[in-house]
N, C-alpha and C positions, 0 to 999 in steps of 0.2 A: 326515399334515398337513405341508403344507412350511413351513418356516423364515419368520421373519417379515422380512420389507424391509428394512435398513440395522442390522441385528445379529445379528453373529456372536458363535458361546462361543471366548472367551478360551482359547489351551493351557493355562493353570493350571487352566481349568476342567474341562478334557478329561482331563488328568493326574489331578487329586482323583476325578473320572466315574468311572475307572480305580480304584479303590483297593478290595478286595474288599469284600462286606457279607456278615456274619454275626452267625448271632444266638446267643442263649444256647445253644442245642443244638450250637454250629460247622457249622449248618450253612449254607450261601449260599444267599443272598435274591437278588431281582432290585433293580436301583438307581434303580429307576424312582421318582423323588419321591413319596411315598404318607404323608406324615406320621399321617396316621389311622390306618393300617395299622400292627397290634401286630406285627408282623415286621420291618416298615422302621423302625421303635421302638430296637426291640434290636439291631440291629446299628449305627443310631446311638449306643446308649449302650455296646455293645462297643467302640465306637472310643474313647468318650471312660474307657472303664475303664484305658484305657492307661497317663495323666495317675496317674489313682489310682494303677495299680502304681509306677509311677516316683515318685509320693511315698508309698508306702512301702518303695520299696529306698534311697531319699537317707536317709529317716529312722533304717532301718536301719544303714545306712553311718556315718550321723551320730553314732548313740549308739555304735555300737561302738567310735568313734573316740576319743570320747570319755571312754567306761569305760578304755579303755586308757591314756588320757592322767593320770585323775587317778586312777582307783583301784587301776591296776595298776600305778603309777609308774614308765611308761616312761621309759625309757633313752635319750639319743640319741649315737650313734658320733662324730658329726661333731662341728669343733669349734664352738666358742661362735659365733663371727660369722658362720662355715658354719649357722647356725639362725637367730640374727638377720634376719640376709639374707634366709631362705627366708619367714620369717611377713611379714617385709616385704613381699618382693615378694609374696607369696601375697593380703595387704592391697592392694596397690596394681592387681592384676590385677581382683579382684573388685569396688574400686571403679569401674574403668574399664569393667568389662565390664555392671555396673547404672548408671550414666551412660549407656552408649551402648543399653541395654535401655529406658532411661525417654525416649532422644529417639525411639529405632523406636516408643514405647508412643505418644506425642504425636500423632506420624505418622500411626502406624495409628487411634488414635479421631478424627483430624480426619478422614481418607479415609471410615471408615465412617459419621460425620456428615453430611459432602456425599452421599455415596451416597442415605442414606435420608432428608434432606430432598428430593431431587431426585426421589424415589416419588413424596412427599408433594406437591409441588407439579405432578407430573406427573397424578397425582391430581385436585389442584383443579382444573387444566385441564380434566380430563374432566368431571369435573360441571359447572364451568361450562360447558360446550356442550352435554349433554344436556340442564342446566335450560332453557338455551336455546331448544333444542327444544320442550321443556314448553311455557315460556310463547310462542313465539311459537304454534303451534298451536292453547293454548287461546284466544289470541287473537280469532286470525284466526276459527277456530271462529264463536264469539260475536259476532264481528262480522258473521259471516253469516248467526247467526240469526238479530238485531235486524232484519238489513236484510227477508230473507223473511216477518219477524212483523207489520211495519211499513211499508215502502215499498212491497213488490210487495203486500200487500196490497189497500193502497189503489188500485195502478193496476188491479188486479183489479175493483174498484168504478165505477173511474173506465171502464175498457175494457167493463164489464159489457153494453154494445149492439151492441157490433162483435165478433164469433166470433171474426174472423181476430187481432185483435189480444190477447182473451182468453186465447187458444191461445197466441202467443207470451209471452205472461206468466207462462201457469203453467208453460212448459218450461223455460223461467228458475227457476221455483223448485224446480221438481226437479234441473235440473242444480247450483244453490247446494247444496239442500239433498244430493245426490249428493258435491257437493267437499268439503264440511263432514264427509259421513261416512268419504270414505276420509283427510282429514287426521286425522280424531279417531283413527285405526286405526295411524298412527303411529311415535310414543310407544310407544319400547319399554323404557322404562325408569324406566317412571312406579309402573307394580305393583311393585317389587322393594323385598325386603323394607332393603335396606341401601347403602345412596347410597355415592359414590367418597368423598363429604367426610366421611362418618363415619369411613371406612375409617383416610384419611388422618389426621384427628386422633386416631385410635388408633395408628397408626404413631408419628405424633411425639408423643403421650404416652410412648411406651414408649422411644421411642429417646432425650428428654432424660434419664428418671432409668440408658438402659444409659451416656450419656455421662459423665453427672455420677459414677456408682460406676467407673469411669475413672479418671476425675481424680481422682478419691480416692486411689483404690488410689497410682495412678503420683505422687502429692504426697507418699505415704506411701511409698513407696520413695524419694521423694528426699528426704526428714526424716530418713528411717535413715540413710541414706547421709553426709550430711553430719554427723549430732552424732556416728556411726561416727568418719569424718577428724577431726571435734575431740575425740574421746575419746583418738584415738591420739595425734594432736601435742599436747595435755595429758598424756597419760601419765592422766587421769582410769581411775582403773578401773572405780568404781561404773557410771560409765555406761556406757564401753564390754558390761562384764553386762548392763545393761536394753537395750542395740541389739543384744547377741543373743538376748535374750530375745524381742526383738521382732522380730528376724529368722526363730528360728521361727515365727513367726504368719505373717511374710509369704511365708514358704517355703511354707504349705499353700494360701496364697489364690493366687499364682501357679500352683502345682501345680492348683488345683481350675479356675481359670481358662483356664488350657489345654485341661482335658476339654472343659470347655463351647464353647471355639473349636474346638476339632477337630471337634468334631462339626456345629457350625455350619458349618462349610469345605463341609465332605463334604457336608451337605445341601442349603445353595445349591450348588454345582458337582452336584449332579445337578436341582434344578430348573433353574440354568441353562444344564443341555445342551440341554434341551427344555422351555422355559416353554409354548409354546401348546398343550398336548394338557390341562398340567392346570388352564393359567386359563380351557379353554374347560368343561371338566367340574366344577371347581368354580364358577365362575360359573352357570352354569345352576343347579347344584343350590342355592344361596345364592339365586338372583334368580328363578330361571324363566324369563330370557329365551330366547330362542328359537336354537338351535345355528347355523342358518343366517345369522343376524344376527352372532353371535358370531364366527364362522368368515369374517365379510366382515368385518369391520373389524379380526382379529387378524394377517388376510393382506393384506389390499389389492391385490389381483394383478385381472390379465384375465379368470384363470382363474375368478375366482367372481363371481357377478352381485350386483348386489345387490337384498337384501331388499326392497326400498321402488322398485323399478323398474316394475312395474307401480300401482300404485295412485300414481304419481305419474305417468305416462302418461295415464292416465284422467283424474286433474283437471287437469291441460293442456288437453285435449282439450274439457272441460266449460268451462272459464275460456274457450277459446277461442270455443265456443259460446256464451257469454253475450256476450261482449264483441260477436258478430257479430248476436245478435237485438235487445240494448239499439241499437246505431249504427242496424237497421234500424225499431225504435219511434222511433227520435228524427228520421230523414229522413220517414216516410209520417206517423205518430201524432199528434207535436206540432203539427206545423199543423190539424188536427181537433180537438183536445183540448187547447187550453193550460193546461188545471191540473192535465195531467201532468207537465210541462215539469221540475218542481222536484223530483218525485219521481224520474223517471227522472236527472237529474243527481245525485240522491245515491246513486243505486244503480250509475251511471258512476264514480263516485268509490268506493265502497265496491269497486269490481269494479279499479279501477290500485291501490288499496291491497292486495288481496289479492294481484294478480298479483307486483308487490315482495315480500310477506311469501313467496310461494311459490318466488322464485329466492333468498330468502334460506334460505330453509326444505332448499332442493335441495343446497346449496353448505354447510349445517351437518351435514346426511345424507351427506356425503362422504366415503367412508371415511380418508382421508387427512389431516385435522386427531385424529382419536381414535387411528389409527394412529401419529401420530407422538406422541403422547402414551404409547403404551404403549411405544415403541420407546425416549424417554427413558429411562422406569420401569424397561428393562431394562438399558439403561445403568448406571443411577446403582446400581443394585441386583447386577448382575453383573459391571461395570467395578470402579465404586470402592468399591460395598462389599465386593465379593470383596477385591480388593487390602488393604483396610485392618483385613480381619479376618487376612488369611495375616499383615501387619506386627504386628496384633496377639498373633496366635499365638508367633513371634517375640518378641516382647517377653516373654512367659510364660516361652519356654522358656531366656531369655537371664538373666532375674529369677531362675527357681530355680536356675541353675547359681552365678549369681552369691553368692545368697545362703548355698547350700551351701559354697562355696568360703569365705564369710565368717564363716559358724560355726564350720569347721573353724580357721579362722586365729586370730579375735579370743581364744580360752582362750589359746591359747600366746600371746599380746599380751600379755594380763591376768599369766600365770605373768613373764614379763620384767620386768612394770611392780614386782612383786611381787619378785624377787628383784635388783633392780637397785643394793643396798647391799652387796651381799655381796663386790662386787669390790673390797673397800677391808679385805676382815678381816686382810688380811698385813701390814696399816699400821700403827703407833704410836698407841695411843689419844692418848697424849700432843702428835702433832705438828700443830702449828699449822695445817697447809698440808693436813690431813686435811678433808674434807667434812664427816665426821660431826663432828667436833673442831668444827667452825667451827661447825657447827650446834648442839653441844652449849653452846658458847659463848656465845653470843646467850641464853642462860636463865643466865645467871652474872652477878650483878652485881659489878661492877668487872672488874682486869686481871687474868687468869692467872697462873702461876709456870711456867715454860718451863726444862725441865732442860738442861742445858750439857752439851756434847759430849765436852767436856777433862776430864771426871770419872772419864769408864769407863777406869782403869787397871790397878785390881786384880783379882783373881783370876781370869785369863784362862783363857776358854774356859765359865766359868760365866754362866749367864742371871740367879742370883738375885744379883749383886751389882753387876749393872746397874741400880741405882739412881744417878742422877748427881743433883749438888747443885743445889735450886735455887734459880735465881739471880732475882731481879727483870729484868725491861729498862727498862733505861736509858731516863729521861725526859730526859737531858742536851738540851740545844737543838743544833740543827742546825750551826752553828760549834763548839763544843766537839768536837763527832763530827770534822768535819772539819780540827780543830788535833791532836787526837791520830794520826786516818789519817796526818796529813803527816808527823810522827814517825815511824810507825813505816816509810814508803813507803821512805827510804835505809837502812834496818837488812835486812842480810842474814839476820836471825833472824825477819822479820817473819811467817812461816810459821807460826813456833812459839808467837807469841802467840795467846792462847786468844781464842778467840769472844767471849765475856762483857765479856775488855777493850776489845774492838775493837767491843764493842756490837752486834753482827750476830747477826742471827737463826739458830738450829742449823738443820742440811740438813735434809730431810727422807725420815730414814735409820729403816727397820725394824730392832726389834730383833736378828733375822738378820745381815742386811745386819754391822751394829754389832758384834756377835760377832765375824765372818769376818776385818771389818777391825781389831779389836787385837788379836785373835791372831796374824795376820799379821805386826803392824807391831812387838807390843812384847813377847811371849809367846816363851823360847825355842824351840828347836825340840823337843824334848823332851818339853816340856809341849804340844805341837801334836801327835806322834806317838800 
């Protein structure tokens, strides 16, 4: 069967065509669209077993990673910021990379949207012009029984003395009722069991609830995604644990997502290498209609005649015989007979109404309005919804990399947020200018006692006799502070006055630190050896 009029298969669809099938046995199937067929079955879902392995080698990967991280209390060589850095950017890759997964994901369900409302309405079109057909047919039909039940009747009564005129009357009614049977004869698509409009509103039943679990999914990758970045720029931990908590969930609906477009790919690209071999054998077996009929409106070409060329021949032919023995009753007849006169004008009139309803009738039988109906359908269905399932696809495969990437990251996130006080245990609990100190401070009611720096003289080189005395701070007013600075500003010894006099707060010196510098300064050397 050749190719249908103004649609070609896309190279993506040529290249998926291409993709081997096999079934549970490995062995090769033919790619011939055969959904029914328990072999064309299994190697669809061979393809999408794929999906499955790759999420369970991530999950694999995942947990092993993990075990090593908390239960095997991995080590790491590198230094401190040298790991910071890497979970950061590790964080900021993954979120970029399910950002630009969740705009391909938008993409691809609009593309697949337009694709299959564009069936859908291609659809309607077709029923409406076969209903068309219906009714105009049964119409016409009917209208040509009433007139032979009715008009030619009575001229039959009327004519009942004159043969010759007799005889034209009733060839009249055989030729009617001859037209009325080959229009009834039709109508090829009146017995079938399942109209285009059912069809269609089964399409877009099915394709609003594939849209809407979409938007689900893809809303719910970008929920994770964002209290993800506000668990990190909080430093929150608890939640950052619930968004990977939840990121496994959305690791396996991507992953399981993917099988089902892979395999969806593969299927359309092989009906759409060759749509008309199996719309012309499924339709028949679904309708009954007739292969010769099917095969002219799915081709449109020179090459095939059409079905309805004869018995539309015939009532031309007949139409055109009525039209010439009614003109010749109304010149010889009506001057003999005038109370034919009104009957033969309503069968003049039923006979230009019929003639209209039959070049309409000829121009709806045209393969070329159903043809182009079908050539959208194959548009919208191998155009754009190919396209929007591969961007779909795409997004699966973009989702679970990302997400993997962000399990692995977010624990060591949570271990930092966790041990981010630690870099202060070499500090003075005592010192003011300490984080935890200040923190601890805020639960103290009233002022501190802050030990003075000019105390540690004795027994150099010991830790335990670094207790220095302490001193209050000075609540003196701000002038007072600044009448004694001026003092001591021209004294050469002003060096040597302690802290506590000069009202100034001590450095903030570890106790290390504090050791090294009065042994240094005031310890001989002796006792430093």
């Amino acid at each position: 069967m050749s190719g249908s009029q103004g649609y070609r298969a896309s190279w993506w669809t040529f290249l998926l065509h291409q993709v081997p099938h096999t079934n549970f046995q490995f062995e090769v199937v033919d790619n011939t669209f055969a959904p029914q067929d328990w072999e064309y079955q299994q190697a669809l879902l061979f393809l999408a077993a794929f999906a499955g392995l790759c999420l369970a080698i991530s999950l694999v990967l995942v947990c092993v990673y993990l075990i090593r991280l908390f239960c095997c209390g991995l080590e790491e060589e590198d230094t401190k910021g040298h790991r910071l850095c890497c979970v950061t950017w590790s964080c900021v890759v993954a979120v970029i990379v399910c950002c630009a997964a969740i705009g391909v994901g938008f993409y691809g369900n609009s593309e697949t949207n337009d694709g299959t409302y564009q069936v859908a309405h291609s659809l309607m079109n077709a029923n409406h012009t076969l209903t068309a057909i219906d009714l105009l047919v049964s119409d016409t039909v009917e209208l040509l029984g009433t007139v032979v039940r009715t008009d030619l009747t009575r001229l039959e009564d009327v004519f009942s003395r004159r043969t010759e005129f007799l005889v034209t009357v009733r060839n009249t009614r055989r030729q009617m009722e001859a037209v009325a049977h080959h229009l009834s004869h039709i109508p090829f698509w009146r017995s079938a069991s399942l109209s285009p409009a059912e069809l269609a509103e089964q399409i877009t039943f099915m394709e609003d609830y594939r849209w809407l679990a979409y938007v689900l999914l893809l809303l719910l990758d970008l929920i994770i995604t964002l209290f993800t970045l506000l668990g990190l720029a909080k430093q929150m931990k608890w939640l950052v644990i619930v968004m990977t908590v939840m990121s496994f969930f959305v690791l396996i609906l991507s992953w399981g997502s993917m099988g089902l477009e892979t395999a969806a790919v593969v299927g359309l690209s092989d009906f759409c290498s060759s749509p008309d071999t199996y719309v012309l054998n499924t339709t028949h077996l679904r309708t009954g209609v007739r292969p010769e009929v099917l095969q002219y409106y799915l081709e449109c070409n020179q090459d095939v005649a059409s079905p309805f060329q004869q018995r539309l021949t015939m009532s031309q032919r007949a139409l055109s015989n009525i039209h010439s023995q009614l003109h010749g009753l109304e010149q010889e007849a009506v001057p003999q007979f005038p109370a034919a006169e009104k009957n033969l004008m309503v069968v003049q009139g039923v006979l230009n109404s019929t003639e209209g309803s039959f070049h309409h009738l000829v121009a709806l039988l045209n393969c070329r309005g159903l043809h182009k109906d079908y050539v959208d359908a194959l548009k919208g269905l191998c155009y754009d919804g190919m396209e929007g399932l591969l961007f779909l696809l795409l997004f699966s495969f973009l989702s679970a990399l990302a997400f993997t990437t962000s399990i692995c990251s977010l624990p060591r996130a949570c271990k930092r947020f966790q041990n981010r006080d630690l870099d202060y245990d070499d500090m003075d609990e005592d010192d003011p200018f300490n984080p935890q100190a200040r923190r601890q401070a805020q639960r103290v009611v009233g002022r501190p006692h802050l030990p003075s720096s000019h105390s540690y003289r004795s027994s150099c080189g010991s830790r335990n006799s670094l207790q220095g005395m302490a001193l209050p701070i000075s609540n003196a007013p701000v002038s007072q502070y600044m009448n004694q600075s001026a003092s001591f500003s021209g004294s050469p010894r002003y060096e040597n006055v302690t802290l506590a006099e000069r009202h100034s707060p001590p450095p903030s010196y570890s106790p290390s630190m504090r050791t090294s510098y009065i042994c240094a300064t005031h310890c001989p050397p002796e006792s430093v050896s």
